[in-house]
mmCIF file of the N, C-alpha and C atoms, coordinates in Angstrom:
data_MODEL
# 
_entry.id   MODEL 
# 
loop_
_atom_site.group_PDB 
_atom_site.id 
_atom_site.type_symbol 
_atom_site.label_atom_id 
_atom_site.label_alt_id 
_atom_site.label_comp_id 
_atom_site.label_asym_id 
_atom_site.label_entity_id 
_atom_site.label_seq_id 
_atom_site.pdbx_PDB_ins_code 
_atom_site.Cartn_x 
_atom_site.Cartn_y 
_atom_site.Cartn_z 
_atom_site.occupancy 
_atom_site.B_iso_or_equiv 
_atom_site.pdbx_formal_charge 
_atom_site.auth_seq_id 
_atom_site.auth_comp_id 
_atom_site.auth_asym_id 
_atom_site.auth_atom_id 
_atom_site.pdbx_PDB_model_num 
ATOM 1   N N  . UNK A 1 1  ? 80.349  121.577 95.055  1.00 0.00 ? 1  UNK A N  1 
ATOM 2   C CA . UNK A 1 1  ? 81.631  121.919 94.471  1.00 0.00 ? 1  UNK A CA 1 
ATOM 3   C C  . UNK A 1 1  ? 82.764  121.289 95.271  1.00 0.00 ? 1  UNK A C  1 
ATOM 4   N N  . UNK A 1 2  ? 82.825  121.711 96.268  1.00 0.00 ? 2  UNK A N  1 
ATOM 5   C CA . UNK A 1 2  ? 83.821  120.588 97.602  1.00 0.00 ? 2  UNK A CA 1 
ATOM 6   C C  . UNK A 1 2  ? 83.962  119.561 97.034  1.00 0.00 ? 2  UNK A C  1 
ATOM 7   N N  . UNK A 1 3  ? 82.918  118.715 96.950  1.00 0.00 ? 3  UNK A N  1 
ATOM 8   C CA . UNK A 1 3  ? 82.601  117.312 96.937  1.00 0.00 ? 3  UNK A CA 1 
ATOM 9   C C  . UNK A 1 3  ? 83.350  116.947 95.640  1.00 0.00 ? 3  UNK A C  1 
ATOM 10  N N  . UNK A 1 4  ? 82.853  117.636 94.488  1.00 0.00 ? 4  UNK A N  1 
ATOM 11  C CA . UNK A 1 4  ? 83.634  117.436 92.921  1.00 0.00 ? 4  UNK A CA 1 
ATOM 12  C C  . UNK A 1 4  ? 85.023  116.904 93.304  1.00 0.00 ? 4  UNK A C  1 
ATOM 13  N N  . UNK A 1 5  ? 85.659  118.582 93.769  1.00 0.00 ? 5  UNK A N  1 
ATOM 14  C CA . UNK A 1 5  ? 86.898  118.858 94.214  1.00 0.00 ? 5  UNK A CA 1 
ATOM 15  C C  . UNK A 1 5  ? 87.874  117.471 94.972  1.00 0.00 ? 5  UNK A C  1 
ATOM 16  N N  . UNK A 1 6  ? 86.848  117.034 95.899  1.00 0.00 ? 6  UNK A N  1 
ATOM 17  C CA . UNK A 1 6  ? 87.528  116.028 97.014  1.00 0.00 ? 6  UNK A CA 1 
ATOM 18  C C  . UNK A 1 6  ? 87.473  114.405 95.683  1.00 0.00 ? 6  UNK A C  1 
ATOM 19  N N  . UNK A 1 7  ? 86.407  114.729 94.840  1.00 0.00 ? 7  UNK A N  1 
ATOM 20  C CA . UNK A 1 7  ? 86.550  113.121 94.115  1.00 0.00 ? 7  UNK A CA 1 
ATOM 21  C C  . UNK A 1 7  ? 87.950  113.537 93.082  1.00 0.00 ? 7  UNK A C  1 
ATOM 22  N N  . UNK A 1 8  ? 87.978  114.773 92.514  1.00 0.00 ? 8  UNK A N  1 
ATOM 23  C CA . UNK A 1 8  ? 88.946  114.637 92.256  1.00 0.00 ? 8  UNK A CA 1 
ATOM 24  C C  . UNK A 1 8  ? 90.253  114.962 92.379  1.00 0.00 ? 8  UNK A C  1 
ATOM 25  N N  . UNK A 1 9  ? 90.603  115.591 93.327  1.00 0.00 ? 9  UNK A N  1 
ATOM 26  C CA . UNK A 1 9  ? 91.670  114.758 93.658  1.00 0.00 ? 9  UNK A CA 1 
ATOM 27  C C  . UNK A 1 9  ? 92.144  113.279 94.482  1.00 0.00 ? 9  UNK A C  1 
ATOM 28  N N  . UNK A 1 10 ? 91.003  113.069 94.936  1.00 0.00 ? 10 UNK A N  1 
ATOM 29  C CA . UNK A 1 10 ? 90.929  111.614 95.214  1.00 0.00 ? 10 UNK A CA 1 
ATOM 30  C C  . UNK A 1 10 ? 91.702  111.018 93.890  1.00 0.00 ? 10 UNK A C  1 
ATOM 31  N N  . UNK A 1 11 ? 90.693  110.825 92.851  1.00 0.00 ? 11 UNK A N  1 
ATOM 32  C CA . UNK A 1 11 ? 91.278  110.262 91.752  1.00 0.00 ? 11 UNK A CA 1 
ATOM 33  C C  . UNK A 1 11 ? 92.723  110.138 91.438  1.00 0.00 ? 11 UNK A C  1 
ATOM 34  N N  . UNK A 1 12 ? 92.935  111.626 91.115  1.00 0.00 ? 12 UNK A N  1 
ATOM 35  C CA . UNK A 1 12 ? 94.467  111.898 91.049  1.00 0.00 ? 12 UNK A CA 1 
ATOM 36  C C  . UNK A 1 12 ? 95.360  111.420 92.177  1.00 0.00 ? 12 UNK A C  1 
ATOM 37  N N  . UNK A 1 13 ? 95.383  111.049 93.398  1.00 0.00 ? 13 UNK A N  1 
ATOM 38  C CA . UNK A 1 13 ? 95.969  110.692 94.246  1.00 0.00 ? 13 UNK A CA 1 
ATOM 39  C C  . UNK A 1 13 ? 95.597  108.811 93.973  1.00 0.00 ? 13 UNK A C  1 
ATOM 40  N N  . UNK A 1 14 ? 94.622  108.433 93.679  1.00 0.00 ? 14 UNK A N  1 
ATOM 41  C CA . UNK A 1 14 ? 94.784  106.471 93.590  1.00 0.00 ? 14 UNK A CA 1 
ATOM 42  C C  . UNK A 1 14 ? 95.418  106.581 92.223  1.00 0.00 ? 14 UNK A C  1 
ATOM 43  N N  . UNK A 1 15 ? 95.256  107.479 90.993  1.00 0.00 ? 15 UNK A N  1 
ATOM 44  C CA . UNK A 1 15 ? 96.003  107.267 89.939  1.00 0.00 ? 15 UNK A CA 1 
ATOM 45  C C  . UNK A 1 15 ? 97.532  107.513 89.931  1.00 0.00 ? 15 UNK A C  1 
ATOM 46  N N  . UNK A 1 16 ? 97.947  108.067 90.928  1.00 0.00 ? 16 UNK A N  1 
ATOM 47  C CA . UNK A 1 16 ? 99.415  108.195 91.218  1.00 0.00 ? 16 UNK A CA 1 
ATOM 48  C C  . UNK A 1 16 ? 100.008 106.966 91.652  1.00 0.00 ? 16 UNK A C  1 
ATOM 49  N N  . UNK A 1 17 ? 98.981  106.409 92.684  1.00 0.00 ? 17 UNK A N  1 
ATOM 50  C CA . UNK A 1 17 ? 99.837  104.990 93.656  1.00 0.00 ? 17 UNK A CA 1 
ATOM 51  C C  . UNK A 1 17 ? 99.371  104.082 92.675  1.00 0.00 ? 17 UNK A C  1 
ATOM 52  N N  . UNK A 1 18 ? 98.353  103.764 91.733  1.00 0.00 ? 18 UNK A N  1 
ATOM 53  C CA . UNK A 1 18 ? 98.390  102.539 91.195  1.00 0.00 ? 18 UNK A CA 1 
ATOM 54  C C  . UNK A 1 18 ? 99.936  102.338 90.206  1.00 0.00 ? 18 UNK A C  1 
ATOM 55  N N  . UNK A 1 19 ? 100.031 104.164 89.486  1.00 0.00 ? 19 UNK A N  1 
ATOM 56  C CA . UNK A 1 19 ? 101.578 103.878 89.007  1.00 0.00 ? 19 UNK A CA 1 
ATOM 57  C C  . UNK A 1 19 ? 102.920 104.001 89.746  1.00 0.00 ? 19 UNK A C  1 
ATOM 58  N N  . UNK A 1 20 ? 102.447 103.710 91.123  1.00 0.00 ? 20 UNK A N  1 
ATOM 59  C CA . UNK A 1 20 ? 103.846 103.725 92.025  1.00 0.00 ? 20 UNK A CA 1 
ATOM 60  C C  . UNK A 1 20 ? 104.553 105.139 92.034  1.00 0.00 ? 20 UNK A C  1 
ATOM 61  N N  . UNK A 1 21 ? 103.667 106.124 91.840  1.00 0.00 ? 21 UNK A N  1 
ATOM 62  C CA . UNK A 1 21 ? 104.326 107.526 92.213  1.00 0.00 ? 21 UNK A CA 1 
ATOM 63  C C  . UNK A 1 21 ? 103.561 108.590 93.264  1.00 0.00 ? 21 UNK A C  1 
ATOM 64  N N  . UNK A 1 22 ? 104.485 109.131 93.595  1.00 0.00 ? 22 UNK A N  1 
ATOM 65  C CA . UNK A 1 22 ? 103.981 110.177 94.937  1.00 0.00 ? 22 UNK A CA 1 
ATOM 66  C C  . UNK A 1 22 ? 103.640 111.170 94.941  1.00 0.00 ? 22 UNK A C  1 
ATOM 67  N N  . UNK A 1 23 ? 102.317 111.644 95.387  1.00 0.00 ? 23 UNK A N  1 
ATOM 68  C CA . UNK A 1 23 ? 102.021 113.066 95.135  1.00 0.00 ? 23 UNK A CA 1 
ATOM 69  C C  . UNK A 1 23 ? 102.804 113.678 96.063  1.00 0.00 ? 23 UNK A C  1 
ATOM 70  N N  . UNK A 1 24 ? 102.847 115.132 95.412  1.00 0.00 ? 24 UNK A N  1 
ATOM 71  C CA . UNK A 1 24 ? 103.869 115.927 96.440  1.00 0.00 ? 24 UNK A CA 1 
ATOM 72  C C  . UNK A 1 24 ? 102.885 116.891 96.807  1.00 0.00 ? 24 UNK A C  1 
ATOM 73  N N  . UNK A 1 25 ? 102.663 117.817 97.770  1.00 0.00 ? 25 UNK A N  1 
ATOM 74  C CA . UNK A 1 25 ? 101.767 118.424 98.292  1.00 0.00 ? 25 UNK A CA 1 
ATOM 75  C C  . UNK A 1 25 ? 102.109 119.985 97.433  1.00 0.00 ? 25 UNK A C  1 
ATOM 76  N N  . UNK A 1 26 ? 102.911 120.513 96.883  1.00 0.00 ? 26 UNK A N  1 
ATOM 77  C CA . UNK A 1 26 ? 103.314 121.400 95.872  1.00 0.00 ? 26 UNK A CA 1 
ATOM 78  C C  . UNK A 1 26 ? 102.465 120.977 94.765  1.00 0.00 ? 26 UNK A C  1 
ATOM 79  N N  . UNK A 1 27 ? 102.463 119.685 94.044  1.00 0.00 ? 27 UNK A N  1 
ATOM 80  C CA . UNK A 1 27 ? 101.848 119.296 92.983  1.00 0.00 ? 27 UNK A CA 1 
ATOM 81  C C  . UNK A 1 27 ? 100.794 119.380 93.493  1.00 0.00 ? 27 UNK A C  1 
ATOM 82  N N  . UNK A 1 28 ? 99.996  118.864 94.216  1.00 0.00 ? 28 UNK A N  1 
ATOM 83  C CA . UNK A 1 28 ? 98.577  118.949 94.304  1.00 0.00 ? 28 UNK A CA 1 
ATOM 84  C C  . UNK A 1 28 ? 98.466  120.672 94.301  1.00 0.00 ? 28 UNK A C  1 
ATOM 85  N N  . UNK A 1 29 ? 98.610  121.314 95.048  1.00 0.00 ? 29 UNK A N  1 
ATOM 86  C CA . UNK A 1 29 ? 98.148  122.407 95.033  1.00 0.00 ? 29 UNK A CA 1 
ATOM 87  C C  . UNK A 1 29 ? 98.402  123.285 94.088  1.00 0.00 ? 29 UNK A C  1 
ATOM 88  N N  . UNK A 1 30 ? 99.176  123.155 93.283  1.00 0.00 ? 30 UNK A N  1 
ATOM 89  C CA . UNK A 1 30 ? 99.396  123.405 91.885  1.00 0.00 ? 30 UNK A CA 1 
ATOM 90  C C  . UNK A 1 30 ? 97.722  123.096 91.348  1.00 0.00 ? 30 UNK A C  1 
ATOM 91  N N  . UNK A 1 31 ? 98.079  121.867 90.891  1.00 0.00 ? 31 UNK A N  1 
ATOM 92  C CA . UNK A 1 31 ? 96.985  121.245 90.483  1.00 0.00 ? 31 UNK A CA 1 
ATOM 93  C C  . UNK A 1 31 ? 95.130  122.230 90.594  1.00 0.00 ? 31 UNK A C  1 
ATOM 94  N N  . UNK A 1 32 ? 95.186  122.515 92.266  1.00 0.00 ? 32 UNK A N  1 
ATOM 95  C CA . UNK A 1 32 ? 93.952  123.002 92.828  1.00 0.00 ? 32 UNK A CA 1 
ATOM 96  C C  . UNK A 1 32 ? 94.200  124.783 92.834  1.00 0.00 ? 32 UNK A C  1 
ATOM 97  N N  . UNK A 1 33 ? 95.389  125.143 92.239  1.00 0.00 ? 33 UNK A N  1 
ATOM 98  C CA . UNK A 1 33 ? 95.077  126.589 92.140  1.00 0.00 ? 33 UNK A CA 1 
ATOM 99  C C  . UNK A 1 33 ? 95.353  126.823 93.223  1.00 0.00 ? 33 UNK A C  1 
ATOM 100 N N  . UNK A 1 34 ? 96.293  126.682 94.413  1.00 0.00 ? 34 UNK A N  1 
ATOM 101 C CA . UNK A 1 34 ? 95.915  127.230 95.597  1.00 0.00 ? 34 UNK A CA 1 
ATOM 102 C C  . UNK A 1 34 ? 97.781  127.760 96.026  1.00 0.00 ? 34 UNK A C  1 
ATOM 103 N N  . UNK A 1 35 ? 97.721  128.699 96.671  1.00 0.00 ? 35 UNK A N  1 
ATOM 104 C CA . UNK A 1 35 ? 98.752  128.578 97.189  1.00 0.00 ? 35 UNK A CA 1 
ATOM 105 C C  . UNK A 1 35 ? 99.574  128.175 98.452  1.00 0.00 ? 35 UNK A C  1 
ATOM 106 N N  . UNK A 1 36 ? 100.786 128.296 98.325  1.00 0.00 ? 36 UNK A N  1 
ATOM 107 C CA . UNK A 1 36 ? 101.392 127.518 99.409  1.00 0.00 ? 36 UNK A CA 1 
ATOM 108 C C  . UNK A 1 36 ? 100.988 128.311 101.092 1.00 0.00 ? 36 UNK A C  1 
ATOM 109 N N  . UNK A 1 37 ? 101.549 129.579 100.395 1.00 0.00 ? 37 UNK A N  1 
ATOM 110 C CA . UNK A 1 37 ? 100.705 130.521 101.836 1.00 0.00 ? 37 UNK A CA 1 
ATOM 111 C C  . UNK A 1 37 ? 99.713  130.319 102.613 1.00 0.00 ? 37 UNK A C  1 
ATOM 112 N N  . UNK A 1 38 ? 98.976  130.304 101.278 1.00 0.00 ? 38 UNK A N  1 
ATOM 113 C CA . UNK A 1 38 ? 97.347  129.817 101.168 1.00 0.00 ? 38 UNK A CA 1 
ATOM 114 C C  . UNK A 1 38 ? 96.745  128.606 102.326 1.00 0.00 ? 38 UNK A C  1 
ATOM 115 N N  . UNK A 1 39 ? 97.629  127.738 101.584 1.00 0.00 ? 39 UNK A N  1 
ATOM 116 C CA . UNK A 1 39 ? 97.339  126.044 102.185 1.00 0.00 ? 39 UNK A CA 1 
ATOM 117 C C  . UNK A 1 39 ? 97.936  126.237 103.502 1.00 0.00 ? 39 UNK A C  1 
ATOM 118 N N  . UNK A 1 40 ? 99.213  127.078 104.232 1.00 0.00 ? 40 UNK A N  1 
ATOM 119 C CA . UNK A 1 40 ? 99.590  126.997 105.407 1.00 0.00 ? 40 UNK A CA 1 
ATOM 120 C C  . UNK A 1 40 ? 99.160  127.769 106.462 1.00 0.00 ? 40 UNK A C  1 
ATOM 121 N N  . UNK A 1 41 ? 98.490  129.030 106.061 1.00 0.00 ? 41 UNK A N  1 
ATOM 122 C CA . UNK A 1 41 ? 97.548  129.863 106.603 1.00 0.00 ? 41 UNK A CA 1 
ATOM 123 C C  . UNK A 1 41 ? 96.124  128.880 107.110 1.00 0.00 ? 41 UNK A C  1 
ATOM 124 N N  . UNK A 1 42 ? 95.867  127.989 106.430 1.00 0.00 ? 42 UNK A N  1 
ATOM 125 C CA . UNK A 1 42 ? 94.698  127.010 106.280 1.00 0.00 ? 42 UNK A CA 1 
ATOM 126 C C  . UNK A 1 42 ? 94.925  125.837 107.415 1.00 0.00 ? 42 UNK A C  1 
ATOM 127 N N  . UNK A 1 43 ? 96.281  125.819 106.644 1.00 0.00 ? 43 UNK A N  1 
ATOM 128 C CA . UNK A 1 43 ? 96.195  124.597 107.888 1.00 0.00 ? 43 UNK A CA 1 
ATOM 129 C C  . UNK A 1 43 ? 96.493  124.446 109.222 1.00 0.00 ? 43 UNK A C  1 
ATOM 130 N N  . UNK A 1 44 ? 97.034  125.713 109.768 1.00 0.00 ? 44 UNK A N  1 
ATOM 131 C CA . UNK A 1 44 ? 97.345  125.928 110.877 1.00 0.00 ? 44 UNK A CA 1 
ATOM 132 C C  . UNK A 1 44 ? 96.401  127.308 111.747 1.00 0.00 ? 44 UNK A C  1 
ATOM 133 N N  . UNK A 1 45 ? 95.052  127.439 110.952 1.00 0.00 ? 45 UNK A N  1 
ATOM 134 C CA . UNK A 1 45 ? 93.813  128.264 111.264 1.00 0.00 ? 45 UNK A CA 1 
ATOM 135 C C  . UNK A 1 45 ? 93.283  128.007 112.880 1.00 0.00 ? 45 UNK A C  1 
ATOM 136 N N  . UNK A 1 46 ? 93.799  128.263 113.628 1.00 0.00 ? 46 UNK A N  1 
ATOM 137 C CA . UNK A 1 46 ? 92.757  128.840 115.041 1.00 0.00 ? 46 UNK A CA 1 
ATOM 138 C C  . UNK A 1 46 ? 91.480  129.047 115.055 1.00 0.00 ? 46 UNK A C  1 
ATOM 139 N N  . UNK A 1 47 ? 90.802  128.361 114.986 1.00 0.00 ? 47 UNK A N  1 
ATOM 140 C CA . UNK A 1 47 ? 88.992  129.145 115.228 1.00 0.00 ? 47 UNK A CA 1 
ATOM 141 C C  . UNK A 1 47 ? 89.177  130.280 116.522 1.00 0.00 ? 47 UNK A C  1 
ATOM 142 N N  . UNK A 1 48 ? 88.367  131.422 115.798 1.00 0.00 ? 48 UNK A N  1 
ATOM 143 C CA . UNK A 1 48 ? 88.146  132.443 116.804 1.00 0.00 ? 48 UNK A CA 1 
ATOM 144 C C  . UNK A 1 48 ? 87.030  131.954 117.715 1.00 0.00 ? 48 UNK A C  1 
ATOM 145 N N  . UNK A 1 49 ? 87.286  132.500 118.650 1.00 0.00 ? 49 UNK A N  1 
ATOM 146 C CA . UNK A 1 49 ? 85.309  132.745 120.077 1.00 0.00 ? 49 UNK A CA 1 
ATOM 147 C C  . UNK A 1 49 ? 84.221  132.753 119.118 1.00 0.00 ? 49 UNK A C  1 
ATOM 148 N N  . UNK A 1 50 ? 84.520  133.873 118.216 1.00 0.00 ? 50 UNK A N  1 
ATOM 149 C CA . UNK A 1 50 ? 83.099  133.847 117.179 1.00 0.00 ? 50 UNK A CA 1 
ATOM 150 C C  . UNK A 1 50 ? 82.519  132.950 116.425 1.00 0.00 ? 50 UNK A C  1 
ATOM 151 N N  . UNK A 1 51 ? 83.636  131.991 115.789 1.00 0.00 ? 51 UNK A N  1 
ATOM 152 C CA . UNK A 1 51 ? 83.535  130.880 115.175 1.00 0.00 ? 51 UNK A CA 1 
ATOM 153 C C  . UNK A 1 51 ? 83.161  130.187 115.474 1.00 0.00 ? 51 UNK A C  1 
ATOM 154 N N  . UNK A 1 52 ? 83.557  129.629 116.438 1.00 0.00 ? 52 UNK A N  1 
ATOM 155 C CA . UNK A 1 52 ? 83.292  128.476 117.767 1.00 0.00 ? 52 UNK A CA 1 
ATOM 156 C C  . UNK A 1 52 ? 82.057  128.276 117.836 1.00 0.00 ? 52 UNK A C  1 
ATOM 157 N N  . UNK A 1 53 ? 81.304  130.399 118.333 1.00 0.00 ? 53 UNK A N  1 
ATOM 158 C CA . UNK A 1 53 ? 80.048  130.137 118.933 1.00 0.00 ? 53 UNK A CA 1 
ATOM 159 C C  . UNK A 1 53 ? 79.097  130.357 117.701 1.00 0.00 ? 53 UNK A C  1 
ATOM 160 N N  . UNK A 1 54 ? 79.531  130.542 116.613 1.00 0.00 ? 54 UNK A N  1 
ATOM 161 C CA . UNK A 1 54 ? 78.453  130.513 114.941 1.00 0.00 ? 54 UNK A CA 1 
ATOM 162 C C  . UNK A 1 54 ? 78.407  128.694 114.717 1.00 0.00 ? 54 UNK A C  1 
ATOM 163 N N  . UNK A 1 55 ? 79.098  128.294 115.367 1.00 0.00 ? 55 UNK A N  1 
ATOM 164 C CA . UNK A 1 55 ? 79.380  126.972 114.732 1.00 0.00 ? 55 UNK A CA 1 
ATOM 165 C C  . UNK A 1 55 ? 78.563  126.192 115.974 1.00 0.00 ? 55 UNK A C  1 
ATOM 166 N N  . UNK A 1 56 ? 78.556  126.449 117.163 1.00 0.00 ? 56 UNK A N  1 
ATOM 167 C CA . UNK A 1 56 ? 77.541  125.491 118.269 1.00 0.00 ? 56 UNK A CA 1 
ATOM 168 C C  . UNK A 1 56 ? 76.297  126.345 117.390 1.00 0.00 ? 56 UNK A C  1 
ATOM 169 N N  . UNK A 1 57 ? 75.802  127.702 117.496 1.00 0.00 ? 57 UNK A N  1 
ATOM 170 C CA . UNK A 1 57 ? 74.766  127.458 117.293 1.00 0.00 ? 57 UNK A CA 1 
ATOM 171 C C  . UNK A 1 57 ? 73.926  127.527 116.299 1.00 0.00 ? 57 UNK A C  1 
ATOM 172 N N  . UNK A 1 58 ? 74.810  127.199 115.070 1.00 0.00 ? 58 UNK A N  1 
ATOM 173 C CA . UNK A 1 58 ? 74.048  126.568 113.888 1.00 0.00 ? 58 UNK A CA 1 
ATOM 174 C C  . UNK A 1 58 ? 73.762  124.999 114.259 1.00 0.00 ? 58 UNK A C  1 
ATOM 175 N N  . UNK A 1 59 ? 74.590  124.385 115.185 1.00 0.00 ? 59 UNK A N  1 
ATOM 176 C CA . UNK A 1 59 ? 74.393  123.275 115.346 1.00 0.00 ? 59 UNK A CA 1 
ATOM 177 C C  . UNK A 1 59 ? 73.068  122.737 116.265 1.00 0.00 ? 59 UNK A C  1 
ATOM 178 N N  . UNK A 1 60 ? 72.639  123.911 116.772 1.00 0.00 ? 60 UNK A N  1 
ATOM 179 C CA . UNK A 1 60 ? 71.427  123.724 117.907 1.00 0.00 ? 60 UNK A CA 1 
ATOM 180 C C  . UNK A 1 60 ? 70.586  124.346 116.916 1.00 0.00 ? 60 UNK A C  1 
ATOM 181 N N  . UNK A 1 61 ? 70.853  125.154 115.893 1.00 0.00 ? 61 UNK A N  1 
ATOM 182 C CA . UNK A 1 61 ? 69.394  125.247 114.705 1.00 0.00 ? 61 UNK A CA 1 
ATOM 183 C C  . UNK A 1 61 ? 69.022  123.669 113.861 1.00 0.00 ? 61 UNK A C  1 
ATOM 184 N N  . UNK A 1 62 ? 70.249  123.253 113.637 1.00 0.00 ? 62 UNK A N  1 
ATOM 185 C CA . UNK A 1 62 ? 69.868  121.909 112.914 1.00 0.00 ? 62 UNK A CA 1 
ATOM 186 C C  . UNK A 1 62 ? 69.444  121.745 113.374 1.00 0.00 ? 62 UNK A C  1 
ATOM 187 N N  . UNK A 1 63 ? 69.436  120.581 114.777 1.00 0.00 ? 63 UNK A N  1 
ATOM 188 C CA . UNK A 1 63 ? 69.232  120.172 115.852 1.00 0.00 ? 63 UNK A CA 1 
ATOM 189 C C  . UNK A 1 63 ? 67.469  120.305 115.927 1.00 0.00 ? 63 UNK A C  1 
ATOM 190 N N  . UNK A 1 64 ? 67.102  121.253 116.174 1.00 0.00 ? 64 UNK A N  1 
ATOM 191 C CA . UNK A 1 64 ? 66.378  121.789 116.239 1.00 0.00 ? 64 UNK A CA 1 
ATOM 192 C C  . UNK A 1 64 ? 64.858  121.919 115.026 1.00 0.00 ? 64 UNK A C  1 
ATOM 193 N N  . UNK A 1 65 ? 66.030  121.823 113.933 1.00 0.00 ? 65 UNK A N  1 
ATOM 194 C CA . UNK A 1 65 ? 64.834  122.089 112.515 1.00 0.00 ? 65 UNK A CA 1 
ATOM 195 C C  . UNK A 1 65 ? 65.013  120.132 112.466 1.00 0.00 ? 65 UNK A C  1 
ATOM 196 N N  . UNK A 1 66 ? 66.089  119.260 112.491 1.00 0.00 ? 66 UNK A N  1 
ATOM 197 C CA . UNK A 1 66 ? 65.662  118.229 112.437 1.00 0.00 ? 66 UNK A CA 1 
ATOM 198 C C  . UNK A 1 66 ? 64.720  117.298 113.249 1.00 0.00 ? 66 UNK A C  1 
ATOM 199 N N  . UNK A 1 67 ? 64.827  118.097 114.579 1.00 0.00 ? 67 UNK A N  1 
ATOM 200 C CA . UNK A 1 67 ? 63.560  117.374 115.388 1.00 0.00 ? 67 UNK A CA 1 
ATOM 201 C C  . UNK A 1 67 ? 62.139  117.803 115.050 1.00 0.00 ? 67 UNK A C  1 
ATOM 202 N N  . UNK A 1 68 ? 61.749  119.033 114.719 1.00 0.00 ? 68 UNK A N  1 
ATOM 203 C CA . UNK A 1 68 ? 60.519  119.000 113.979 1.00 0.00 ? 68 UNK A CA 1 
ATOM 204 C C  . UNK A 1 68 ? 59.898  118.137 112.556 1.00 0.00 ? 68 UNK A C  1 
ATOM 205 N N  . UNK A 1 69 ? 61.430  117.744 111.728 1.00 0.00 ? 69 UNK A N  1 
ATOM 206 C CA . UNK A 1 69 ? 60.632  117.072 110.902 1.00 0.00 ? 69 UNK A CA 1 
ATOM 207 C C  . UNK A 1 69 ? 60.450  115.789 110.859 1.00 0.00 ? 69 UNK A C  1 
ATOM 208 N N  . UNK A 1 70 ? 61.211  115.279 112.292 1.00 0.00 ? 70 UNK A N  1 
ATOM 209 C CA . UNK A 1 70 ? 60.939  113.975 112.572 1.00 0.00 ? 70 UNK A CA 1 
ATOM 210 C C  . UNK A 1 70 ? 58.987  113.556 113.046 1.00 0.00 ? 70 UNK A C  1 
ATOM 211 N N  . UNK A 1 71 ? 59.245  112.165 112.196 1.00 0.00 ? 71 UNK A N  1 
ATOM 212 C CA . UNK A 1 71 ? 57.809  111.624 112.736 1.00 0.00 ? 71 UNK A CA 1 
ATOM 213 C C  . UNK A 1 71 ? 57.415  111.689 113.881 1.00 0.00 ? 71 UNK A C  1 
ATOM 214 N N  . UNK A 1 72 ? 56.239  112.044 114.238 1.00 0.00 ? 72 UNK A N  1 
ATOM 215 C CA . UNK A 1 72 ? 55.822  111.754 115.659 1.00 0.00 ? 72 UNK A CA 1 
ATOM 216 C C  . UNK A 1 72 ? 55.285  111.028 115.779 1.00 0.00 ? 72 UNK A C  1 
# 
């Protein structure tokens, strides 16, 4: 779903500059349903301690499940 999301507004953002116009960051988020709160709460997000440490160690499970399914 992300991924959809990111092609399109991709799209919408090269279909703006090929006609020489500017997205405004109001319009996009219009566009995506989101609000302004929303988007500034977002973008200025702090990871907590907890986050941080859910986020190393999912990264040592990958890590981990990808070295087993490597060839030996």
């Amino acid at each position: 779903m992300t991924e959809a999301i990111y092609l399109e507004v991709s799209e919408k953002t090269e279909a703006a500059k090929k006609a020489g116009r500017r997205v405004s960051v109001s319009g996009m988020l219009k566009f995506l349903g989101v609000s302004r709160s929303g988007y500034l709460a977002w973008l200025h997000h702090v990871p907590s301690d907890t986050e941080k440490r859910r986020k190393a160690v999912k990264a040592k499970i990958q890590d981990v499940y990808d070295d087993s399914k490597a060839p030996s």
